[in-house]
C-alpha positions as CSV (number, residue, x, y, z in Angstrom):
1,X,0.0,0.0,0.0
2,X,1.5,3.2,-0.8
3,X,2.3,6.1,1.6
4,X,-1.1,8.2,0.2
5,X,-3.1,5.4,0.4
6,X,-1.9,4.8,4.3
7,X,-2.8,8.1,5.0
8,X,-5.9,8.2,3.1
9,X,-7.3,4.8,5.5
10,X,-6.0,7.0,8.3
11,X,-8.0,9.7,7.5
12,X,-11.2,7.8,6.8
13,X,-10.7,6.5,10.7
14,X,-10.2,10.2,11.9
15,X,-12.4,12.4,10.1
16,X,-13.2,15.9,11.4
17,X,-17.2,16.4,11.5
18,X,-19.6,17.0,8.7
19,X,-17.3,14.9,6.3
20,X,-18.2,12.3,4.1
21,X,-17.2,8.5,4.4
22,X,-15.6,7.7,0.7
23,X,-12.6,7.7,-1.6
24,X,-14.2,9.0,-4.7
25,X,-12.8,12.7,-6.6
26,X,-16.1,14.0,-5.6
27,X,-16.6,13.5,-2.1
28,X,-12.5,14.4,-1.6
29,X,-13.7,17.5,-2.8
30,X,-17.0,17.7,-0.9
31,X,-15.2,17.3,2.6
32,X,-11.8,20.0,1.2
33,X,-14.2,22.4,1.9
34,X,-16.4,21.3,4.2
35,X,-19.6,21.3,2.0
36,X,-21.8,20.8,4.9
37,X,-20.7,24.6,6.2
38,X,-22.2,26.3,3.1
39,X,-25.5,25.8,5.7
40,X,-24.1,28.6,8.1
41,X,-24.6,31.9,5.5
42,X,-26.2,30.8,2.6
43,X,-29.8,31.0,4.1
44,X,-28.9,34.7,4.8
45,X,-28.0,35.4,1.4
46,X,-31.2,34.2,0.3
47,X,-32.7,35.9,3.4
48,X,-31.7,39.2,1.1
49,X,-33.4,37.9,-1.5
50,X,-36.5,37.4,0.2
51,X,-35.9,41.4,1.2
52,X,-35.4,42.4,-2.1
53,X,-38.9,40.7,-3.3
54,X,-40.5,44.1,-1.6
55,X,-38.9,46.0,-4.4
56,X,-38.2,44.1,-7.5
57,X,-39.9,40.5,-8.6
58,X,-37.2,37.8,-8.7
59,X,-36.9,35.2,-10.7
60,X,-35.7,31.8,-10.7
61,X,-32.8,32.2,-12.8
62,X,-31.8,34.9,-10.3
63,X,-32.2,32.4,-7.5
64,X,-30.1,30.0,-9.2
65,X,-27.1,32.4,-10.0
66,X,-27.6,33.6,-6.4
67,X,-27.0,29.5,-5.3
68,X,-24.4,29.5,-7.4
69,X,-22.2,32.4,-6.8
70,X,-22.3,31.5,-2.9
71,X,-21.5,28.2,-3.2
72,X,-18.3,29.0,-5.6
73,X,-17.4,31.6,-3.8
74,X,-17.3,29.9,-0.5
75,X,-15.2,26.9,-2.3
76,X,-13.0,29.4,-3.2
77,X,-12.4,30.7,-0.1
78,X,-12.8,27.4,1.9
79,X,-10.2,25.7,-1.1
80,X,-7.7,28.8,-0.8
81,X,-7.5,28.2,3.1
82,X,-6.7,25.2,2.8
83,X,-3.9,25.5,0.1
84,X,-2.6,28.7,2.0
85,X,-2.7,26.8,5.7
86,X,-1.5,22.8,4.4
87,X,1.7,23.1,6.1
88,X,0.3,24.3,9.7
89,X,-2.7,21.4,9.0
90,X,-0.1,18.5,8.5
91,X,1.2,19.3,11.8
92,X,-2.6,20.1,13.9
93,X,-3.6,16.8,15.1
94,X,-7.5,18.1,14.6
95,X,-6.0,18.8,10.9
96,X,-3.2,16.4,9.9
97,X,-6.0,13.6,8.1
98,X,-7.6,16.6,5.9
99,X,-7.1,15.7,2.0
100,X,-4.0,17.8,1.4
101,X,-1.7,16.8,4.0
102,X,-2.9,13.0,3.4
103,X,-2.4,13.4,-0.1
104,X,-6.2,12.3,-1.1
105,X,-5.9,15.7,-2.9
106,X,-2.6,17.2,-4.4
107,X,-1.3,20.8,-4.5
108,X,-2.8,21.3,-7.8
109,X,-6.0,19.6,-8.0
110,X,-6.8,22.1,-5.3
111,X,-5.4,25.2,-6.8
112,X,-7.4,24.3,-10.1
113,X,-10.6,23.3,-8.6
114,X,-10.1,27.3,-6.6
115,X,-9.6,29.3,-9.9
116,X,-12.5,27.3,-11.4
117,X,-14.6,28.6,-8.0
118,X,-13.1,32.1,-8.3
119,X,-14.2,32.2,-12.1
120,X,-17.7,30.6,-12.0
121,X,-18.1,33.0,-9.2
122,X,-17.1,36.0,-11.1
123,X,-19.5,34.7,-14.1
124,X,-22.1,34.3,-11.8
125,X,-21.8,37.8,-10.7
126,X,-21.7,39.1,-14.8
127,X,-25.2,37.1,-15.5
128,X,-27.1,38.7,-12.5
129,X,-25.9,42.3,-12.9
130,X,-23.2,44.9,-14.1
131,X,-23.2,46.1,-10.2
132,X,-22.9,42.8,-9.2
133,X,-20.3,42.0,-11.8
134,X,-18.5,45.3,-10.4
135,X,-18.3,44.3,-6.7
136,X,-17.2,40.6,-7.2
137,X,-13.7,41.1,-7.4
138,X,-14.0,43.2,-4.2
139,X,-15.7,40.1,-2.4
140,X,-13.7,37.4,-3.8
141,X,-10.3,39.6,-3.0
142,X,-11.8,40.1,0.8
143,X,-12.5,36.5,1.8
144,X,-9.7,35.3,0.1
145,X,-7.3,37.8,2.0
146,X,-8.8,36.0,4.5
147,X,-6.4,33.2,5.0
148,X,-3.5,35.7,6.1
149,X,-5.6,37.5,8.8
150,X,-4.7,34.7,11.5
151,X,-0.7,35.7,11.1
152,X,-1.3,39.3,11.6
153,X,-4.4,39.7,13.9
154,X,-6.4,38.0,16.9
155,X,-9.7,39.4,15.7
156,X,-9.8,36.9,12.1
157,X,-13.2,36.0,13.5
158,X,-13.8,39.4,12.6
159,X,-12.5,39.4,8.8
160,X,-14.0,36.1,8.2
161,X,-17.4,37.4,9.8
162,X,-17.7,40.8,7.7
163,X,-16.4,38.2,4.2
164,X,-20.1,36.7,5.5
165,X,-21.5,39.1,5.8
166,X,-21.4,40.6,2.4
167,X,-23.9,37.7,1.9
168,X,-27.2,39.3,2.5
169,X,-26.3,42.5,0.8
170,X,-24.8,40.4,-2.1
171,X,-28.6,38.7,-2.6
172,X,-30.2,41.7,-2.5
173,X,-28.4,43.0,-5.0
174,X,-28.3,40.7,-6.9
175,X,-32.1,40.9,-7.3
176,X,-32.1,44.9,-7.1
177,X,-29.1,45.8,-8.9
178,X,-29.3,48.7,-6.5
179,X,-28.8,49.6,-2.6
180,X,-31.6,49.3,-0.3
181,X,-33.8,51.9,1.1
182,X,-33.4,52.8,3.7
183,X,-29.7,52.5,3.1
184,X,-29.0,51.0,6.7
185,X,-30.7,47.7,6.4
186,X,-28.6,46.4,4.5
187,X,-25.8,47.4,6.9
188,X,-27.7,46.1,9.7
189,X,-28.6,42.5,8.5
190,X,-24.0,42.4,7.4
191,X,-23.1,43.6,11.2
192,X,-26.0,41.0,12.7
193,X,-24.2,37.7,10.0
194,X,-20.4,39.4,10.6
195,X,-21.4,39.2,14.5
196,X,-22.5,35.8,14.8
197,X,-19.7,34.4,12.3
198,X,-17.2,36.2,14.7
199,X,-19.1,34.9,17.7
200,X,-19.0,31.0,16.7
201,X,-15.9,31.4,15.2
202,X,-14.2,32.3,18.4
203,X,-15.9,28.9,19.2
204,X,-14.7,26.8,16.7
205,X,-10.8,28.1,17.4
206,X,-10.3,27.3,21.0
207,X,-9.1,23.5,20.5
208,X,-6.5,24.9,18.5
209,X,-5.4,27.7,21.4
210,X,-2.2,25.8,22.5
211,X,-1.1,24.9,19.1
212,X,-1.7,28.2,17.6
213,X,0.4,29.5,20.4
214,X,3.2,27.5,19.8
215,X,3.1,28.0,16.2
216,X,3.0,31.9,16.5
217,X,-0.4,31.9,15.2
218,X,-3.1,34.6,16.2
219,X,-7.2,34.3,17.6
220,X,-8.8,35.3,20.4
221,X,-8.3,32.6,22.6
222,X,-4.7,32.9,22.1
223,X,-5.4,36.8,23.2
224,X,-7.6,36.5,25.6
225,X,-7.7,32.5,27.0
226,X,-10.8,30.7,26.6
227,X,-13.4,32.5,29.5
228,X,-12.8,35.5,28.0
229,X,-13.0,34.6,24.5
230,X,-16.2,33.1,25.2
231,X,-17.2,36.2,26.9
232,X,-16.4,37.8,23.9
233,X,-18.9,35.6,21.7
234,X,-21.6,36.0,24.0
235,X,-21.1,39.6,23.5
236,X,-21.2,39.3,19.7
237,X,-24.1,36.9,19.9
238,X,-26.4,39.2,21.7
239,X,-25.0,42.2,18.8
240,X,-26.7,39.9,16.3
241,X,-29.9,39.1,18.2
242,X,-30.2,43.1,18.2
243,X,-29.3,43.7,14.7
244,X,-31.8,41.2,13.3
245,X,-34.5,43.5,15.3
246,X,-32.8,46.5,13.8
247,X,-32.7,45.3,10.1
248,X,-36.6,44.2,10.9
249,X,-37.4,48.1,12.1
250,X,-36.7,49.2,8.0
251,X,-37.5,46.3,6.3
252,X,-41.3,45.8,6.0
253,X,-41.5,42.0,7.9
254,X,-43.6,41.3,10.6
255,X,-44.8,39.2,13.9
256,X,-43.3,36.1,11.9
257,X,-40.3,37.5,11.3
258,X,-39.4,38.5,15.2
259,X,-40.8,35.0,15.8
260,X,-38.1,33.5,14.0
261,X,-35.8,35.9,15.3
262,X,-36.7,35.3,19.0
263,X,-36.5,31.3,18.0
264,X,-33.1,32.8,16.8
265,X,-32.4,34.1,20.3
266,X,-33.1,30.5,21.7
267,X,-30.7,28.4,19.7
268,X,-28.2,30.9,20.1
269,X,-28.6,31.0,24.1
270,X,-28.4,27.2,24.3
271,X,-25.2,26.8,21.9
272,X,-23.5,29.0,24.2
273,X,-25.0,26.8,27.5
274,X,-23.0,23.9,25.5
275,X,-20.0,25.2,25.5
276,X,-18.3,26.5,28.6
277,X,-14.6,26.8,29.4
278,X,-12.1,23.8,29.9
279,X,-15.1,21.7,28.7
280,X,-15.1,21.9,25.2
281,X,-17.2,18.1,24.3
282,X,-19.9,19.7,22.7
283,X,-17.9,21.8,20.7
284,X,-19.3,20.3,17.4
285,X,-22.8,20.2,18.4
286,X,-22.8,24.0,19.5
287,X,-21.1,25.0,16.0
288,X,-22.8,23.2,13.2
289,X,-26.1,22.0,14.4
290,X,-26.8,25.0,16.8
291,X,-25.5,27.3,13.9
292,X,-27.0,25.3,10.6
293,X,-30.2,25.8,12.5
294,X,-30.0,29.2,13.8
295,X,-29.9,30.6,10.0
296,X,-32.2,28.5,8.5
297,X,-34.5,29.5,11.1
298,X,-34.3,33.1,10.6
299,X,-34.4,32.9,6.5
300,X,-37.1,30.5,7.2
301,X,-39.3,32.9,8.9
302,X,-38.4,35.7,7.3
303,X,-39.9,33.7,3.6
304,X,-43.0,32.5,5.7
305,X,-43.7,36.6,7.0
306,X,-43.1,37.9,3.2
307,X,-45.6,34.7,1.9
308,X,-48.7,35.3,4.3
C-alpha cells in the first residue's frame, strides 16, 4: 500500500465532522471544503433575496445564479484556506487527516478546482448584474485575504465574519441591482451575519489555542484565554440578536419574522449553554447544528412573513 493510500485509510478513521465516508474525486472535494458549512450563511443570502422581493420581482434564474455564486465563492475561499494553511494542518492533530496533508488531494488539484470557483463565481456575478459583476472582485479579494488574517491579527473571526457578511447584501443586490432603502438595512442584516460568524468562530478556534500559540499563530483565545474569548462571543451573539431587530425596524416583515428571530435568540442562548470553558465536548454540536439551525430559522421565517 503506498504512503497516500496509508494516509488516506487513516483519515477515513479520523475524520473531522460533517465529512463524508468515501474515496471517490467528488466526495475528496466535498469534505476539502467542508460542503456541509455552506448551511451557516447561505440562508442569509437568500434571506436578502427574500428582502429584495418588496422591491423588484425575482426570478428563478436569479435564485439560481444567487446558489451559485455563494457556493463558488465559498469553495474558493474554503479551497484557498486550505492551500494557504496545508503546512500548519499537516502538523494540527484536529488537521493532519484533511485531503491535502494526506495526499487524497494534491497541490494542484486544489489550486485548479479554486480558480474554477473564483471564475464561476465572477461569471455568476456578470449574468445577474453589471453592479454585481462590479463588486465581485472586491468580495472574492476580501475572503480570500482572509487566510493571512490569523498571522497578523487576533480578531480573524472578525474578517471572516464581515467576508459573510457581504452575503445578504450580495442577494439583494443581486435581485435589485441597487442599494436598499433605507440605506442602513442592508448594513444592519451584514453587522448581525459578521457578528454571529465572529461569535461561533471564536468557538470553533479554542481546541487549536495551544497549538496556535506555539506556532506563532493569532485568535482570540490565544489573546484572551478561553473564559474571555467566550465572553467575547456571548457579546457578539447578543450584537446579532439586536441587529436582526434593527434590520426588521426598515425592512417591511412582521410578527413572523421576530418570531423567527426570537427562535433565533433561543438556539443561540443554548449553543453557548454547550459550551463552557475547559469543557469543550460539545464543541461540534454548538457550532454546526446549533449554527446550521439558527440561519435556516431566521431565513425561514423571514420567507414565511413575506408569503402570508
Amino acid at each position: 500500500m503506498t504512503e497516500p493510500q496509508v494516509a488516506g485509510h487513516l483519515g477515513q478513521r479520523r475524520q473531522e465532522g460533517q465529512t463524508f465516508a468515501g474515496e471517490s474525486l467528488f466526495l475528496r472535494y466535498v469534505n476539502f471544503v467542508k460542503l456541509p458549512h455552506t448551511v451557516f450563511a447561505l440562508p442569509f443570502a437568500f434571506l436578502g433575496v427574500v428582502y429584495a422581493s418588496f422591491a423588484a420581482a425575482v426570478t428563478p434564474s436569479q435564485v439560481m445564479l444567487v446558489l451559485v455564486a455563494f457556493t463558488a465563492a465559498r469553495f474558493a475561499a474554503m479551497g484557498f484556506n486550505r492551500i494557504v494553511d496545508r503546512r500548519y494542518d499537516a502538523l494540527n492533530p484536529r488537521t493532519r487527516f484533511r485531503e491535502l496533508p494526506t495526499r487524497r488531494l494534491s497541490l494542484a488539484q486544489a489550486t485548479v478546482a479554486v480558480v474554477v470557483a473564483c471564475g464561476t463565481f465572477v461569471g455568476a456575478a456578470a449574468l445577474l448584474n453589471p453592479l454585481c459583476l462590479a463588486l465581485s472582485p472586491v468580495a472574492l479579494a476580501w475572503i480570500l485575504i482572509y487566510s493571512y488574517t490569523k498571522r497578523i491579527t487576533a480578531w480573524t473571526h472578525v474578517w471572516l465574519g464581515a467576508g459573510l457578511g457581504i452575503a445578504p447584501a450580495a442577494g439583494y443586490l443581486a435581485v435589485t441591482g441597487a442599494w436598499s432603502d433605507p440605506w442602513w438595512t442592508l448594513p444592519a442584516i451584514a453587522l448581525a451575519v459578521l457578528t454571529w460568524v465572529a461569535g461561533f468562530d471564536i468557538f470553533y478556534a479554542l481546541p487549536d489555542e495551544q497549538f496556535d500559540r506555539d506556532h506563532r499563530l493569532r485568535s482570540a483565545a490565544v489573546l484572551l484565554g478561553q473564559r474571555r474569548s467566550i465572553l467575547v462571543a456571548k457579546v457578539l451573539h447578543g450584537v446579532t440578536v439586536l441587529m436582526l431587530v434593527v434590520f426588521a425596524l426598515g425592512a417591511p416583515f412582521g410578527v413572523v419574522y421576530y418570531a423567527g428571530v426570537a427562535a433565533a435568540a433561543v438556539i443561540l442562548g443554548w449553543e453557548h449553554h454547550l459550551v463552557r470553558p475547559a469543557d469543550l465536548s460539545r464543541l461540534d454540536a454548538a457550532f454546526f447544528r446549533m449554527n446550521g439551525i439558527m440561519s435556516v430559522v431566521v431565513f425561514a421565517f423571514a420567507l414565511g412573513d413575506r408569503l402570508l
